[in-house]
N, C-alpha and C positions, 0 to 999 in steps of 0.2 A: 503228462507226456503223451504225447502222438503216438502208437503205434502203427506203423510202415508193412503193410502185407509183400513179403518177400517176394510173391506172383508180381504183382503190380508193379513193384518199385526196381528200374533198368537198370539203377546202380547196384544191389545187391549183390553181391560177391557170390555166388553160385557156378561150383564145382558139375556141370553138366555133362561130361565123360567119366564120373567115379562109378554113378549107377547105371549095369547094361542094361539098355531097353530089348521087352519082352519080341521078339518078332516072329511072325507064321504066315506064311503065303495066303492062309486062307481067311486071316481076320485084321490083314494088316490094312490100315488106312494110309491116306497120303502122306497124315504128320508121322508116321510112324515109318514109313519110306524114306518121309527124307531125313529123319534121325537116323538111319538105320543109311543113309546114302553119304551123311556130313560123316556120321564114326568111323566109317569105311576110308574116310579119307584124316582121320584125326585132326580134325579141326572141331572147335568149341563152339558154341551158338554165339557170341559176341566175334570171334572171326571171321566165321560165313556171313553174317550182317554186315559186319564191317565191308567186305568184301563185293557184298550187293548192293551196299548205298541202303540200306533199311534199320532202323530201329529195331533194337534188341525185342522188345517186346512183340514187333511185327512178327518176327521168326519164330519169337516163342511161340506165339497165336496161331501159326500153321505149322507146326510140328505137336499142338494140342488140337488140333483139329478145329477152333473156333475159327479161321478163316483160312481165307486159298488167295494165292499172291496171284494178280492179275499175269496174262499173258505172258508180256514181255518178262516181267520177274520169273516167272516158270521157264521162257526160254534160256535165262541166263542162271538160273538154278542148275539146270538138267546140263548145261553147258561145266558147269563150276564142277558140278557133283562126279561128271563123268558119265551120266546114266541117259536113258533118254527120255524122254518126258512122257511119252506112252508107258513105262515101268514104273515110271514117279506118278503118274495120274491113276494107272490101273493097278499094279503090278507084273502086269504080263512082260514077258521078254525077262531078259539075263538082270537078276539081284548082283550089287557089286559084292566085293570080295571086302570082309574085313581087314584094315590093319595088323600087320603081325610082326614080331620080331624079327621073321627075315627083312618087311620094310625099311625100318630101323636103321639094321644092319646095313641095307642094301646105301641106303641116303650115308651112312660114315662113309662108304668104301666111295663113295659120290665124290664127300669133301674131302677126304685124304686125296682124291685122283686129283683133283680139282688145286688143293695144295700144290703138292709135286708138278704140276702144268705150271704152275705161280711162277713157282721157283727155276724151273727151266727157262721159263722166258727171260727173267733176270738176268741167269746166267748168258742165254743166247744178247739179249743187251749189251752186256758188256763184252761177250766176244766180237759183235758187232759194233762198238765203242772204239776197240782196239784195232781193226782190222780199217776201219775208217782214215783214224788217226795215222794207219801206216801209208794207205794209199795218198794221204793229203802228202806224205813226207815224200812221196815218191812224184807226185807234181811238180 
């Protein structure tokens, strides 16, 4: 039987938000930036990929530091992550904010609003339905 090293193989099921990565302004690198820029925004390393058009593996290989995504990938990184690509390449300038439970919270009170609009428009629908139907009968 083949053993399949988990690093190398894109299918392996890998929980990469369970464990927090180490971060410090002063020893941090770029893969460590931009892990520390995708958790900020709670997305997984197969959804940032997804999202960039690159192979899982690619992102893994620049969040361990063995490569750096050409230009245009670094402008639509720094674009996706929120940050700006001086911060992502240096660290210099404003670190984003973690993820937290008011995010959350803030994204329900989002879709509940978001619901409740739903529903109102239905209703405004059908009052407009009926108010229609009166003016035809008044023709």
């Amino acid at each position: 039987m083949v053993s399949v090293d988990p690093e190398l193989d894109d299918t392996a099921a890998i929980d990469d938000t369970a464990v927090p990565h180490d971060y410090s302004d002063e020893s941090s690198t770029f893969g460590d930036r931009l892990v520390l820029a995708r958790e900020a925004l709670g997305l997984t390393q197969k959804q940032l990929a997804g999202r960039l058009g690159v192979k899982l593996k690619t992102l893994r290989h620049w969040e361990e530091d063995r490569a750096e995504p050409r230009a245009n990938k670094l402008m639509m990184l720094a674009g996706m992550l929120n940050v700006s690509i001086v911060w992502l390449m240096s660290g210099d300038g404003a670190q984003p904010e973690f993820a937290d439970s008011m995010t959350g919270t803030t994204i329900m009170d989002a879709i509940t609003e978001l619901r409740r609009l739903r529903a109102d428009q239905v209703r405004v629908m059908q009052r407009m339905e009926i108010l229609e139907k009166r003016l035809e009968e008044l023709l």
